[in-house]
Structures are given as structure tokens and as C-alpha cells.
N, C-alpha and C positions, 0 to 999 in steps of 0.2 A: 403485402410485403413479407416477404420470406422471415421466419425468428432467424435471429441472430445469438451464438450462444453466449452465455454470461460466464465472467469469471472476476471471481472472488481475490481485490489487491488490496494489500496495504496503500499503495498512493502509487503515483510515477504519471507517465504521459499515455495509458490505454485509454482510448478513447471508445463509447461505443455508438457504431453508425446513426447516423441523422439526418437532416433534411438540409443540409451544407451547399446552397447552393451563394450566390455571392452577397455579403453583406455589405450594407453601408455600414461605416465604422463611425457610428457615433457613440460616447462613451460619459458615462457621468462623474462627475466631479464627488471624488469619494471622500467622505465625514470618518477619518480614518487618525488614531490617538494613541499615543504610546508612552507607558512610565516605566518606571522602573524602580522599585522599591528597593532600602536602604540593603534589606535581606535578602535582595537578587534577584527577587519574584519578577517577574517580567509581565504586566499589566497591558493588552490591547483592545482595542474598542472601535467598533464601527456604526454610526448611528443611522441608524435606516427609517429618517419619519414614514414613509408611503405604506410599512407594515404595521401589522398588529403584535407580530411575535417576536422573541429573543432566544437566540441561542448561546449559550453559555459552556466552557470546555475547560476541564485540569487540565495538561498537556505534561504528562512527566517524562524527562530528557534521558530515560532508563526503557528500553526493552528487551529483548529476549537475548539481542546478540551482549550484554553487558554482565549476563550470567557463567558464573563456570560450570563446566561443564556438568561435576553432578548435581549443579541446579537447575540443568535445564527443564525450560518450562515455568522453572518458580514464577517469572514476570507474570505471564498469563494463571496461573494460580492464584496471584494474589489481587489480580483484576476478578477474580470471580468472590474470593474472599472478603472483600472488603461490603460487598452485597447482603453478605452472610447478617451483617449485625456490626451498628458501631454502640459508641458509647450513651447517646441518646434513642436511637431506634433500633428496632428488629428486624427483620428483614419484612415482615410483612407490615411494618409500619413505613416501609420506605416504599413500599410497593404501593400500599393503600394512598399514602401523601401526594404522590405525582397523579395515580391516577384520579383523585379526588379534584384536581384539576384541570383535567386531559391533557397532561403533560408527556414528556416522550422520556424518556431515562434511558441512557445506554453507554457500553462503556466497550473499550478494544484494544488489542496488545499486538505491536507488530513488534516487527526487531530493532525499530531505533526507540518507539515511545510506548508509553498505555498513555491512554486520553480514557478521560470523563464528562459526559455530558448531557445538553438537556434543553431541550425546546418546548418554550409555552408560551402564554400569551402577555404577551409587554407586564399586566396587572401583575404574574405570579410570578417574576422572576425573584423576587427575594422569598419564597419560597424553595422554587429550586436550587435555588443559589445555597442556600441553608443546607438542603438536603445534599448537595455535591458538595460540598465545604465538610459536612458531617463525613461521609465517605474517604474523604484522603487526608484527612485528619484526625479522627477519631476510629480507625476499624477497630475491631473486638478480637480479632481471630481467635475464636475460643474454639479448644481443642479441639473438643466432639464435632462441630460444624468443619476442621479442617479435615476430620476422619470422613463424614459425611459427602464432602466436594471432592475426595478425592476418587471418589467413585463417580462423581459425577461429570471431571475432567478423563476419566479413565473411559468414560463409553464414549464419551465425543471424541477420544481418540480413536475409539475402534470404528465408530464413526463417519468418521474422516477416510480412514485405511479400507472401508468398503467403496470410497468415491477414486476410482480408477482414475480420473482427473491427478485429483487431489494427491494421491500416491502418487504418480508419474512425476508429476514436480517438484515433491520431498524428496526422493530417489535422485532426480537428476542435478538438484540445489546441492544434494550433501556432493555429488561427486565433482560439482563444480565447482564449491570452494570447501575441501574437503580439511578437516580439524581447523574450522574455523568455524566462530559460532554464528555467523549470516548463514551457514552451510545446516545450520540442526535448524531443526522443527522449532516454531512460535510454540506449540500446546507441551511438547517436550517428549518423554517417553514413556512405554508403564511401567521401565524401572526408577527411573527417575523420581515421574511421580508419589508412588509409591514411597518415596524415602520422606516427601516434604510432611514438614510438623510447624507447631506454632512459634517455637525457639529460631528457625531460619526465616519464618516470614516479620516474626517483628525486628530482625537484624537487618534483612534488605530493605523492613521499609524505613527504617529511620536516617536510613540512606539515601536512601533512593526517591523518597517524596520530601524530602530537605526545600525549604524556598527558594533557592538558589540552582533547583534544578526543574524546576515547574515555570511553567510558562500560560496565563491565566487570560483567555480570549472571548469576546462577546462579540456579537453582531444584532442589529432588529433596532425596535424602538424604542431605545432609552439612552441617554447621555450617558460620557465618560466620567462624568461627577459623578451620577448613582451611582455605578459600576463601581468606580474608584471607593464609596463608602462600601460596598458591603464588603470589597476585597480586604480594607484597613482593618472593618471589625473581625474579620476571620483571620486572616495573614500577616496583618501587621506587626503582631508582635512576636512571630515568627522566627529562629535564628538560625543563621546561614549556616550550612554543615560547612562551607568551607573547602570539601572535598570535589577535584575534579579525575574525571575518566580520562585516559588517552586509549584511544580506537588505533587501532592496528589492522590497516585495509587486507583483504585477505589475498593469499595467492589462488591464480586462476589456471584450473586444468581442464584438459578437454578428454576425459573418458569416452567409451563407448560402449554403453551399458545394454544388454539384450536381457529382459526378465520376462521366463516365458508364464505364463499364468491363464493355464487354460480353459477355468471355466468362465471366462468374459468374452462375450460376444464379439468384440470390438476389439482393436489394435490403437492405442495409443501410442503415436510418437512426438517427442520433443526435442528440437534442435537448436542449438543457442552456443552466442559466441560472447564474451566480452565487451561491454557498452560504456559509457563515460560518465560517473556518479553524476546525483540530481543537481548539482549547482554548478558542473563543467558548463565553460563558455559556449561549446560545442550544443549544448541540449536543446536547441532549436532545432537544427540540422537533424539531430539523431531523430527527435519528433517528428516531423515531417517526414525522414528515410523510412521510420517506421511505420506509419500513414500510407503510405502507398504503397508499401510491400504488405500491409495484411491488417490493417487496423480499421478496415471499413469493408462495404458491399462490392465499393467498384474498385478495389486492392488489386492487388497483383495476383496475389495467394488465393481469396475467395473468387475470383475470376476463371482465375487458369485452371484449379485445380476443383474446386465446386461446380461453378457456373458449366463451364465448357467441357468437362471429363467428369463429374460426378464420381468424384471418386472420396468425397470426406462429404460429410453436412456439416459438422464443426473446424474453421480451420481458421486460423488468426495469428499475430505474430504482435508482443507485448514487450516491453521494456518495463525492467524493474529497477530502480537507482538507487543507492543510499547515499550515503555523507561520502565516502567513499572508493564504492565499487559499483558495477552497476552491471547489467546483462540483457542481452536480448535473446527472445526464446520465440521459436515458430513449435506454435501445434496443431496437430491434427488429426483426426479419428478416422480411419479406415478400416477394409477390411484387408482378412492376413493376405489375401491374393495381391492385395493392390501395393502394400509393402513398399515395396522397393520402385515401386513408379512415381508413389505418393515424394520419400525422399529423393529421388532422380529429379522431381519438379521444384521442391525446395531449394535443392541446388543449384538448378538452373536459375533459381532466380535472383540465388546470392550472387549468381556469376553476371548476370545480364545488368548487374546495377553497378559492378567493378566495371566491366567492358566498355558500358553504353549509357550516356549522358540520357536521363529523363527527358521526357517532352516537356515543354514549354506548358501545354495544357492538362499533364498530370500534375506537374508540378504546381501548380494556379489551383487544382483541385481538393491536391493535400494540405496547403495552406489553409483553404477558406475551410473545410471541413476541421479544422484544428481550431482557428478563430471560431467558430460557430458552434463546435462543442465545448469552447472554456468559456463562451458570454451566455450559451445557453445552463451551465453548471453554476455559475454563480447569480442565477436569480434566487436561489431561498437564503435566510439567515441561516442557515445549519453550512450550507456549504462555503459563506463567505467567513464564517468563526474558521472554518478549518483551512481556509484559505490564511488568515491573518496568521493563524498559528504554522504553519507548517513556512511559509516564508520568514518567519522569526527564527524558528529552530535550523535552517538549513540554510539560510542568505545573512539573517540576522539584519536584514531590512526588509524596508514592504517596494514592491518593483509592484506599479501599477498599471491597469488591465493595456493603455497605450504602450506602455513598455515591452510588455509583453508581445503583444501583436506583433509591432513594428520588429520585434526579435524574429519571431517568426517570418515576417516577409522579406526582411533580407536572407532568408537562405537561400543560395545561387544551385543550381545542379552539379558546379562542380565541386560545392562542398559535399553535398550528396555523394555522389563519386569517390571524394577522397573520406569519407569515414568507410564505406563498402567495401575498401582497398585497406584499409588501415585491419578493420573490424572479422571482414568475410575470408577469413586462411582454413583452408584444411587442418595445418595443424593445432588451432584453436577452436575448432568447431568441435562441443560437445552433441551426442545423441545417446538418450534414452529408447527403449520401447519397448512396453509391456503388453501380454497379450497372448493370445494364442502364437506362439511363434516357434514352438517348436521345430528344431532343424533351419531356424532363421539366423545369416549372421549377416555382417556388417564389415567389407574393409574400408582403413581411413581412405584408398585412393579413391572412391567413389563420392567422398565429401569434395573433390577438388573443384573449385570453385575461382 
């Protein structure tokens, strides 16, 4: 089977290809518990006798887009800081403690949260529970360790900025929702970073990790009672800052951005329109829409433009959502010849989904390929913790796995249709592309669609 390429998301509906052919929908009756502490902490638990492990997850209701602008980045700074050293360990006493277990420690900052977490076996979760409790409660940020990381967030940006990918969709995000902070970079800048010190990061966190903005999720083999004790001895007596955020969804432009960059072998282009944030009634529909146009082998996109013209080996099409705003992006890697054939196919295919009602058997295809990669995603404990948490933070209930499905199978083709027609305009259709492109341009009438 041919690789398929990977890309690096915070969360949304990217699915990646699988063995999707029809499932029988049998589905288990889920051990699934919810509190809510007087301090706002928000407590979830999923009990999984048939394993051996537990994943356990901080979930803070703070990420990148909640910074002003000369903080951008802080969010992800101070996910890496809090590593540095708390008040009982050091940084290689936190290192030595999980692995002394064979425990997993890991932690990540998109633009709506940073999460902390940690998978071990049923026995050591009140260890790790310990050591993640120590980390969003106790950091140290001591100076020298802030001067130290900030070199070390400064080469993972430069990094980053060597993965042609990864720049193509900075570049095309900031012009999409441009002076809005979904539009900047999670890692920030190196002037930015550059400015953080210890004085801003213990201002945002005592902000920012407040109980009343955390959100604390477990999955695997232990009860909501244990869970429940070790949250009371760390959290409970915790007090609510009190303080809430109001989010200001951003405005949406559609630039057309040419960056010529000519020592890269390859042409990177991305094209994307406007999608309906993660908790819109519509995000079945948009899933599925996206499913068949480019989110699998037998897509639309990997078909036409892979399969049969060989003109990308990388070519997919992804939905990103937040609370919300939300977007869909097609990309793909050619070469500078192919250019303008690669986007002429694009196009066509925004156009052939406005025009022309899906088949009856693609449509039965995208479905079960979307069932079959969300019942195949939640067999471990690490991704039903992130499951519990992430429908808390954005539904602020738990919609079970029946739900979901049966969402999915009511999408009809001509709701398909009518978001393609809503979604797919010319005059909303952003494109980036970097690359050798010298003497390449781009008019909007060739987007028409």
C-alpha cells in the first residue's frame, strides 16, 4: 500500500486512510462520570476494566489564540517551562519518576488549550497523577531555566520554518484570519519570544491554570472514586479565579499569496475556503464533504490528481474548527511545471461537488471510512481521555459513540451540495504557494468554481 502523507493537527475531523470497508455497528455501553468541583474544576472519568492502563490529562481552557499579541507564543513557552522544575522536582527527577515506571509524560499547546498528560499502568497512576498535579501547580520558572528555553523554543522555530509544509500553512493561516490571533503561529516568533521572562509567565499562569479553567479527564482501569480522591487532595482546595474570556471569532479573507523560494525542490500549494466551527450542527456533513474530496486513498483529490495524472505524491484536503471559526484547506506538493494544472484540478473539484449530487456509493464509502476511523481511534485509554476532554470543552456534554455515528449517517448528498455551494466561491477561496515559482502568478478568475 502506497504511504500516505502525515500531518501534524491540533484535533478536527482529518482522518487518516484505513481499512473502511462496512462495519457492523455494535457499540459498548460506556462507564462514563462526571463532577464538578465547587472551584469549577470540571472532573471526567471513564472506567475501562478489560485494560491494564490509565490515561490521565490537565486540559487548560487557555491557548495560543487567548495571548496578546506581544505574547505571542507565551501559551507554548510555558508548556515547555513548567518541565523546567516545579517546587518538589527538577526536571530530571520528573524525567527519572515516569520513566522509572514506563510511564509516557507528554504535554501540547494548540490555540484553544495546553493539556498535560500521562499513560501508565492501572498500579502507578497515583504516581503520575502526582507528578502532572506537580507540573500545573507548582512550576518553578526560574530565571536562568526561562533564558535557557528560550533558545530552545527559538531553534524549534527555525525548525519548523525549514519544513516547507509547515511554513505554507503559517503563511496561508496568518492571511486567512489576518490580526487575529487563530491567524499567529502556536510557537510565536523570535521577536516575541525573545521578550518572555519569569514576571509574564507567572502573571498568565495564575490566570490561566485557575480551577475554574481546567478541565481534569481519565480513561483505563480505575474508578471514578479513586480518581475523584486524588483530584480532592490536589485540587480541592483550589480557588476559583473567577475570571472569564470572551473569544471574538475572527474575520475571514481570501488573499492570494505567491512566495517564490527557490532553493526547494518542490512547489507547495494550499487552497482553502471558510468551514463551520467544531460544534456547528452541520459538522457531520462538512466531515463526510471532506472524506470524499481528499481525506482518504479512494478521495477525489488523491484519485484524480495522484492516482491517474501523477502529478503530487502528497495531496489531501483537511478541516481545521475551533469554538468558533473553522476552515478547509487542500494541499499538495508538485512540481513548478505542473502548477497550474495541479490548481485547475482543485478547482474542478470544488466545482463538480457545487454542480453534481455525489453517487449514492461514494457517499456509503465516506460514511463508513469515517465510522471506522473514529471506532478504530478510540480503542487505547489515551485517546478516549482526549475524547472525554475535548467534548467537555467544546459541547460541554459527552455525545456517545451511537450518536455520533447515526450523525454521520444521516448526511444526505444534498446537504453535501448545499455546504459546496455555501463554502466553494471564488471570492472566498484563499491560495498560498511557495516554491520555485519564480515568474508564477495566479488570477482570482481561475479560482471560479
Amino acid at each position: 500500500m502506497p504511504a500516505l502523507p502525515k500531518k501534524r493537527t491540533p484535533y478536527g475531523f482529518r482522518f487518516i486512510a484505513g481499512c473502511a470497508t462496512l462495519l457492523v455497528m455494535t457499540t459498548e455501553a460506556r462507564d462514563i462520570q462526571k463532577r464538578v468541583l465547587p472551584n469549577g474544576l470540571v472532573v471526567l472519568t471513564e472506567t475501562m476494566t478489560h485494560v491494564r492502563s490509565v490515561s490521565v490529562g490537565v486540559w487548560v481552557r487557555n491557548g495560543s489564540r487567548r495571548e496578546v499579541r506581544e505574547e505571542n507564543g507565551l501559551a507554548h513557552f510555558m508548556e515547555h517551562m513548567v518541565f523546567k522544575g516545579t517546587e518538589r522536582r527538577s526536571a530530571e527527577a520528573i524525567a527519572r519518576e515516569m520513566d522509572s515506571i514506563g510511564g509516557m509524560l507528554d504535554a501540547f499547546t494548540s490555540k484553544e488549550q495546553i493539556c498535560f498528560n500521562a499513560k501508565v499502568l492501572d498500579d502507578h497512576l497515583p504516581i503520575a497523577f502526582d507528578v502532572i498535579a506537580d507540573l500545573v501547580l507548582r512550576p518553578k520558572f526560574d530565571s536562568e531555566d526561562v533564558k535557557k528555553e528560550r533558545q530552545v523554543v527559538l531553534e524549534e522555530i527555525k525548525m519548523d520554518l525549514d519544513n516547507p509544509e509547515y511554513m505554507l500553512h503559517e503563511i496561508f493561516t496568518r492571511g486567512f484570519w489576518p490580526e487575529h490571533p487563530l491567524g499567529r503561529p502556536i510557537l510565536g516568533t523570535p521577536e516575541t519570544v525573545k521578550k518572555f521572562n519569569r514576571e509574564a509567565l507567572r502573571n498568565r499562569f495564575q490566570r490561566w491554570f485557575a480551577p475554574d479553567h481546567l478541565v481534569l479527564s481519565a480513561a483505563g482501569n480505575v474508578s471514578h472514586e479513586a480518581v475523584m480522591e486524588l483530584v480532592e487532595r490536589e485540587f480541592g482546595g483550589l480557588q476559583a479565579s473567577g475570571e472569564t474570556d470572551e473569544d471574538v471569532a475572527p474575520a475571514t479573507e481570501a488573499p492570494i499569496h505567491i512566495e517564490s523560494k527557490k532553493e526547494l525542490e518542490q512547489c507547495h500549494v494550499c487552497i482553502g475556503v471558510p468551514s463551520v466551527p467544531l460544534a456547528d450542527e452541520r459538522r457531520f456533513s462538512v466531515a463526510v464533504m471532506n472524506n470524499l474530496l481528499g481525506g482518504g486513498m479512494s478521495s477525489r483529490l488523491f484519485q484524480n490528481i495522484r492516482e491517474k495524472q501523477g502529478l503530487a505524491y502528497a495531496v489531501f484536503s483537511e478541516l481545521t474548527p475551533y469554538s468558533d471559526a473553522g476552515m478547509m484547506t487542500v494541499y499538495a506538493g508538485t512540481a513548478k511545471e505542473t502548477v497550474d494544472q495541479v490548481i485547475d484540478l482543485i478547482v474542478k473539484e470544488f466545482r463538480d461537488l457545487k454542480e453534481t449530487l455525489v453517487t449514492e456509493e461514494e457517499l456509503r464509502r465516506a460514511k463508513n471510512h469515517l465510522k471506522g476511523s473514529l471506532m478504530l481511534s478510540l480503542e487505547s485509554t489515551s485517546s478516549r481521555m482526549s475524547n472525554l476532554a475535548r467534548q467537555e470543552l467544546y459541547f460541554r456534554r459527552f455525545y456517545s459513540l451511537d450518536e455520533i455515528l447515526a450523525g454521520i449517517e444521516t448526511v444526505t448528498r444534498e446537504e453535501i451540495q448545499a455546504i459546496a455551494r455555501e463554502f466553494f466561491r471564488p471570492e472566498q477561496t484563499a491560495v498560498t504557494a511557495l516554491g520555485p515559482l519564480n515568474g508564477f502568478s495566479l488570477d482570482r478568475s481561475r479560482l471560479a468554481c
